[in-house]
N, C-alpha and C positions, 0 to 999 in steps of 0.2 A: 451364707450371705445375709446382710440383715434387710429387712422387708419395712418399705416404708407405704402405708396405703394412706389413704385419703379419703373423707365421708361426710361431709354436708355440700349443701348447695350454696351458691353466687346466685346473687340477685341477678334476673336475665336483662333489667334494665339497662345493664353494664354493656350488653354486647352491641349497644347499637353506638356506643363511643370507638370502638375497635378501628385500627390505622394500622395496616398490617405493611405495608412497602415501602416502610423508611429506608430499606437501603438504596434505595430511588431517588430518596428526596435530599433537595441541597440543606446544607448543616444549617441552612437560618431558617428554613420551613418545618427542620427537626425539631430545632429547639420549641421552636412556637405552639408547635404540634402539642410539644410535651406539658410544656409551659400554662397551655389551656383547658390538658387534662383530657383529650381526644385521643393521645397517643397512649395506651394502658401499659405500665410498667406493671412488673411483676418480680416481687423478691423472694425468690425458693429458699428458705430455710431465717425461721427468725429468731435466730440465738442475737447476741450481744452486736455481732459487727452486721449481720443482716438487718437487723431494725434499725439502727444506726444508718446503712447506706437507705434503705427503706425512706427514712425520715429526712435525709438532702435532698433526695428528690419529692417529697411533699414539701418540704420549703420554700422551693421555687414554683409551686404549683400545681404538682403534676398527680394523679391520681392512679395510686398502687393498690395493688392484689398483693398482699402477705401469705404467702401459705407455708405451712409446717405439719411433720406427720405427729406433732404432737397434740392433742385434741387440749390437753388444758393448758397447753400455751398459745393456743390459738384462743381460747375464749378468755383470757388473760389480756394479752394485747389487744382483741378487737372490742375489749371494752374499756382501753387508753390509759391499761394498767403498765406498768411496766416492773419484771423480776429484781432488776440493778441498778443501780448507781450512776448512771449515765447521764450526766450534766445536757440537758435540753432537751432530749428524747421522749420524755413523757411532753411535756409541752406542746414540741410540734405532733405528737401522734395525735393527744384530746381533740384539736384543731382541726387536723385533718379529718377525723369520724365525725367531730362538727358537721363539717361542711360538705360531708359525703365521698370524700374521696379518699378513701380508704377502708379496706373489708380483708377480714382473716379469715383462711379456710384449711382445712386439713382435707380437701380434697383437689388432689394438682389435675387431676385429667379436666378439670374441668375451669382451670385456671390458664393454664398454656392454651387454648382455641382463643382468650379474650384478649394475650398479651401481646402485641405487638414487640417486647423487650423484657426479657427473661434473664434474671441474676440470677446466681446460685452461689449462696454460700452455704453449704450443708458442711458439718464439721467431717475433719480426715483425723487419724490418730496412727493407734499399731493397735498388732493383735498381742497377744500372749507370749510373741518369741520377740519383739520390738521389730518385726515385721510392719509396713506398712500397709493399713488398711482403709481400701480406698469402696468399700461398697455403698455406703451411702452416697457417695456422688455416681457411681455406676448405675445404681438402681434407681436416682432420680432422672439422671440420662437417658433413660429407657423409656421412662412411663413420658418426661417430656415429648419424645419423638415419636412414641405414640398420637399426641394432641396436635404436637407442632404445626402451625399454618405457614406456609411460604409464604417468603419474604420479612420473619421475624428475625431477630440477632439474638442470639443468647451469649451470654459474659456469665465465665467462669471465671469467680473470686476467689473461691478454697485454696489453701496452700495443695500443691502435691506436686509429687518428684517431675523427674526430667523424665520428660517423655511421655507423661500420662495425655495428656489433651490431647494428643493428634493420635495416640493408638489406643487408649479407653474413651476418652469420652466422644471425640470425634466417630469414633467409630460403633457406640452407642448409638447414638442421636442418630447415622445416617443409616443403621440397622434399621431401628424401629421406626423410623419416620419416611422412608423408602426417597427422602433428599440427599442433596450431595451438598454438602460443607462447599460455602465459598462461590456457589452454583443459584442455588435453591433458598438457602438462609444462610446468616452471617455468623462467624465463630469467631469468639473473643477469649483470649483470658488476661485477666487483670489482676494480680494478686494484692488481698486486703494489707495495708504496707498500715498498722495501726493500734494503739497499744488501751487496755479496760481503763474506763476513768476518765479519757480522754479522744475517746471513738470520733465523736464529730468532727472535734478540734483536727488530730490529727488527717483525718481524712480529706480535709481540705488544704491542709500546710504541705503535707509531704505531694511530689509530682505523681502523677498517677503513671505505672507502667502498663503500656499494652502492645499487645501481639493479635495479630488476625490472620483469618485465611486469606484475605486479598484486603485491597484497596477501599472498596466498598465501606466493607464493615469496620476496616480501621477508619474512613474520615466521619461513620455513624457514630460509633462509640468514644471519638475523641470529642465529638461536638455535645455529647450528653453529659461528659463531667465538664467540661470550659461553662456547660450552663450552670453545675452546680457553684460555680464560681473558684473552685478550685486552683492551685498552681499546676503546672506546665504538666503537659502528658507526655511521656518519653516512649517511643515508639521502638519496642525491640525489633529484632530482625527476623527471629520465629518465634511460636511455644514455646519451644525447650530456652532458648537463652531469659526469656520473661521468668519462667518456672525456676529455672539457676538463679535468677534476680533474687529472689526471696528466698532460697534456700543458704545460699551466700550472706546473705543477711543475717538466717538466727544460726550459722554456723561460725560468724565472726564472733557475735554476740558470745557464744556459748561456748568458744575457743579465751575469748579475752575474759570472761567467768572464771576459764577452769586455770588459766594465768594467775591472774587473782587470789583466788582460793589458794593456790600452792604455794603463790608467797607469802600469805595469810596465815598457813602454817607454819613457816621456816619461822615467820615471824612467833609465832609460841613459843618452838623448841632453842631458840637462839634467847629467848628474854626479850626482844624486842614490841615498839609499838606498832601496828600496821598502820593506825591513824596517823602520830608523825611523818611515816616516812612517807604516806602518800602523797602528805600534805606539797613535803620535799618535792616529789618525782613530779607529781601534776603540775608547779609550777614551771615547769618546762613546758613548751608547746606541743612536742611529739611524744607528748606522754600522756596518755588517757586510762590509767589504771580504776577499777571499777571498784565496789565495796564487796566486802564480802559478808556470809549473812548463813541463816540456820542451815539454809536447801537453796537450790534452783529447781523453781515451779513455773506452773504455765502450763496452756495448752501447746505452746510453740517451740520456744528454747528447747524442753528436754525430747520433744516428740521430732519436730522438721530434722536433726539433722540424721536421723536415721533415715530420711527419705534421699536425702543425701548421698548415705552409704549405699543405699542397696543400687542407687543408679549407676555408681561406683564400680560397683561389680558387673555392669553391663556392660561399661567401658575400660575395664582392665585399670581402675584408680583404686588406688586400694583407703586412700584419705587418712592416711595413719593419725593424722593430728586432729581432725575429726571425733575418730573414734575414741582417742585417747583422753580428749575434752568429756565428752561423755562422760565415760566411764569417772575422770574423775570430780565431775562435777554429783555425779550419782553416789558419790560416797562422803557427800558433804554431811548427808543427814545423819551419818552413823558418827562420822565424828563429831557433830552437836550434841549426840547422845553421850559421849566417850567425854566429853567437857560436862557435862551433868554430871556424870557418874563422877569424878574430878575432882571435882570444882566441891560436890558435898563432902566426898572423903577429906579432905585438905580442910574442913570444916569440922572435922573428926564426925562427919555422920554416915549413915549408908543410905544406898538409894533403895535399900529393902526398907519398906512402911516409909520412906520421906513424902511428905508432901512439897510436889510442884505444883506450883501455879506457871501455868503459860497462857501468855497474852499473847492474842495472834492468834486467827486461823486463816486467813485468806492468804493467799500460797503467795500475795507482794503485799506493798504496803497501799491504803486509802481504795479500796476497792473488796466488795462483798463479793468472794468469791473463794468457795472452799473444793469444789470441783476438780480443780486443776493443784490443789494443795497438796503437800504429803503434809497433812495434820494428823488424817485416821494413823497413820504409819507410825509416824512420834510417837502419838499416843500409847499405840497398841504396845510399842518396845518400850517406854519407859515402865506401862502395865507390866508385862514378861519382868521386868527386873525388880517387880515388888512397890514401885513407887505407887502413890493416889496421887493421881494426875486432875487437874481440875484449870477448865478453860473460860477465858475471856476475850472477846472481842469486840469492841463498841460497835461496830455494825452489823452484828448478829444479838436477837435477843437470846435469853437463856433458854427459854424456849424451842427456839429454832436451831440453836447449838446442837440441843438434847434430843431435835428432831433428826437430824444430822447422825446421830449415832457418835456425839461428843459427849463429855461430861463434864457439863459444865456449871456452876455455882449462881446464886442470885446476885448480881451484881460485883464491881471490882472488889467491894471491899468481902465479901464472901469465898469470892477467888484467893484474896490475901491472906486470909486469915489464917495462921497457924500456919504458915508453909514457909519449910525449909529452905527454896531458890524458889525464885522467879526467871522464870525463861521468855525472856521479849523475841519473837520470834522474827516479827516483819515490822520496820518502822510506819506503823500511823500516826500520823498527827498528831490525835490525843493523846498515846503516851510520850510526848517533849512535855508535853507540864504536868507528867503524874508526880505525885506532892511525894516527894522522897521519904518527908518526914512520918507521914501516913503510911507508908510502908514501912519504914523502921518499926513505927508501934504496931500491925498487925502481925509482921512476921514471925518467927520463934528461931530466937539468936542461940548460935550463930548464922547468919543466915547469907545467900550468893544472889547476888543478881547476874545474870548473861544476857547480858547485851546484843544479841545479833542483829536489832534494828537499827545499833548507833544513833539510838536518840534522850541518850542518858551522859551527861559529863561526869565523868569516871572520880573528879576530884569531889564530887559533891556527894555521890554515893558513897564514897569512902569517909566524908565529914558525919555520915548519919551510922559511923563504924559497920557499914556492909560491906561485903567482901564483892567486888569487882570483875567482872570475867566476862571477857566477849571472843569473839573466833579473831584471831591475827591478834592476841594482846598476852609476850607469854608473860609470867609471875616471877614476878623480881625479888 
């Protein structure tokens, strides 16, 4: 199991703000509570979507405790830095340390006694066998109900399967803290419904779902997002159908993905264009076919729907179309590889000693984030097949590529030079005006561009006599 501890101190000036019996108080004396900065929130784990909720509620005023078992992520944010790309987030955090109302700590025993309201978004993943691995929210559970003071609410935001809340973490907390859920303090969970790039935004667009142990805690925790000014809160009818909410969600997602992708290939082996026909189909209203692209990445799509499966097996569902999603959504990256290797021969070259250049690491498009990527993966198997792989990405410097354990060139034109395909892997932005013509002259003809970010017109690369190739487009 993995161990998360915790090691500096809270200013103890904090504890005389303390409001521990909000599930007492009417929703207009919550908000105000909070609003004044008397009522102390607390956001257990500050990755991307944690700071993000962290920061709605310093926007309306409210004065947070960040904690994380990361120590140089903790002195990273509590000095109003921020890791990514998150449009407002650095903004309101400076503001907040401004004006005192906000402090990171990587020690939670000592955060939980000051918080009246306790979030947790600590990440969930799998293990080694695409087993689900829920220890970080287990272990933060524990040490919370350790500290816990009656009359607090804790809101679980972590994606995880059916059934976890009411027989792990509910049962954490009431372990270690000697309360009874629903009795003594309030139990929420509310899953982060939100996508990198666009954290705040969405967080406030999309309705918030929540599930509780009783009454209480659900009209506390409906009155804390209505203040962050958010839309509608939809009220499930337990845990388990909230926790099915979200898992239904990256299971459609990653079902109409691997849809997609398979007519994306029909469309190669047939000669067809997959961009034509979508264009076709999507003009119809009941038709929402999605793009296809190098991989499906993320911390979400390829990981929740196995949380999916194994609950599956709890309840005799065996989710065939589920898994079969998966599976082939996980073999997208070998046939992006299988279109390299391709795509060069058909050029009369080999992928032994070729130089690619691929642009792209971040596992989608306009967001720094290589983490949840199969970049290292591409990489390592074009490596295995003899190619010199060499990477670009405008929101990573070369630097931090090469810190990454990428390899990567000084700049795009460095990337270019001398390479036999170009491999676009994720549509950003900046490459819709990369100058075609600048790539004709750095490349060494004959030379392939692969399109998997669909942000290249096929007729203009072919004007600069490059050879054309992206996934769902076969060769006529």
């Amino acid at each position: 199991m993995q161990r998360h501890s915790f090691t500096c101190m809270l200013p103890s000036r904090w504890g005389a703000q303390v409001l521990f019996s909000i599930l007492d108080m009417s929703p207009g004396d919550l908000e105000e509570s909070v609003k004044s900065g008397k009522t102390i929130i607390s956001v257990v784990g500050l990755g991307r979507m944690g700071l993000a909720t962290a920061c709605l509620f310093l926007d309306v005023g409210a004065t947070v405790i960040g904690a994380d078992s990361n120590r140089r992520v903790v002195e990273t944010v509590g000095s109003g830095q921020v890791r990514f790309a998150e449009e407002g987030v650095e903004k309101i955090l400076r503001k907040a340390i401004s004006e005192g109302r906000f402090k990171a700590t990587d020690r939670l025993s000592e955060v939980v006694p000051e918080a009246a309201v306790i979030i947790v978004v600590v990440p969930t993943g799998l293990d080694s066998r695409s087993r689900p691995d829920y220890s970080a929210v287990e272990e933060v559970c524990k040490q919370i109900g350790k500290g816990m003071r009656e009359g607090s609410l804790l809101v679980l935001e972590s994606t995880v399967g059916v059934g976890v809340t009411e027989l792990l973490v509910k049962r954490a907390l009431e372990s270690a803290s000697g309360f009874q859920a629903g009795k003594d303090f309030g139990l929420v969970y509310s899953p982060i419904r939100a996508s990198e790039g666009s954290a705040l935004k969405d967080l406030l667009s999309y309705p918030r779902i929540v599930a509780a142990t009783e009454g209480r805690s659900l009209e506390a925790v409906s009155a804390l997002f209505r203040l962050l000014g958010g839309e509608a809160v939809i009220h499930a009818s337990s845990f388990n159908a909230a926790e099915a909410e979200k898992l239904f969600e990256n299971a459609y997602r990653d079902v109409s993905l691997a849809l997609t992708n398979e007519l994306a290939l029909f469309c190669e082996n047939a000669g067809l264009d997959w961009g034509e026909i979508v264009r076709m189909c999507n003009s119809q209203p009941y038709c929402h076919l999605l793009v296809p692209g190098a991989w499906v990445g993320g911390g979400c799509i390829p990981v929740n729907p196995y949380f999916l499966v194994e609950a599956g097996e709890y309840s005799n569902a065996k989710l065939r179309m589920v898994r079969l999603a998966r599976k082939l959504n996980d073999q997208l990256l070998s046939h992006t590889i299988r279109l390299v290797v391709t795509s060069l021969r058909d050029c009369g070259k080999s992928i032994r000693r070729a130089k690619v250049a691929v642009f792209g690491a971040s596992y989608k498009a306009n967001v720094k984030n290589v983490e949840y990527s199969p970049i290292h993966l591409l990489v390592d198997r074009l490596a295995k097949k003899g190619a010199e792989v060499r990477l670009y990405d405008p929101f990573f410097t070369s630097e931090e590529l090469m810190g990454a354990g990428l390899p990567a060139a000084r700049g795009l034109k460095g990337t270019l030079e001398g390479a036999d395909l170009l491999l676009i892997t994720v549509g950003h932005d900046e490459f819709k005006s990369l100058s075609l013509r600048v790539v004709s002259q750095l490349v060494r003809r004959p030379a392939v561009i692969i399109d998997c970010g669909h942000v290249l017109d096929p007729g203009r690369v072919e004007e600069e006599n490059l050879t054309y190739r992206r996934v769902g487009r076969g060769v006529h």
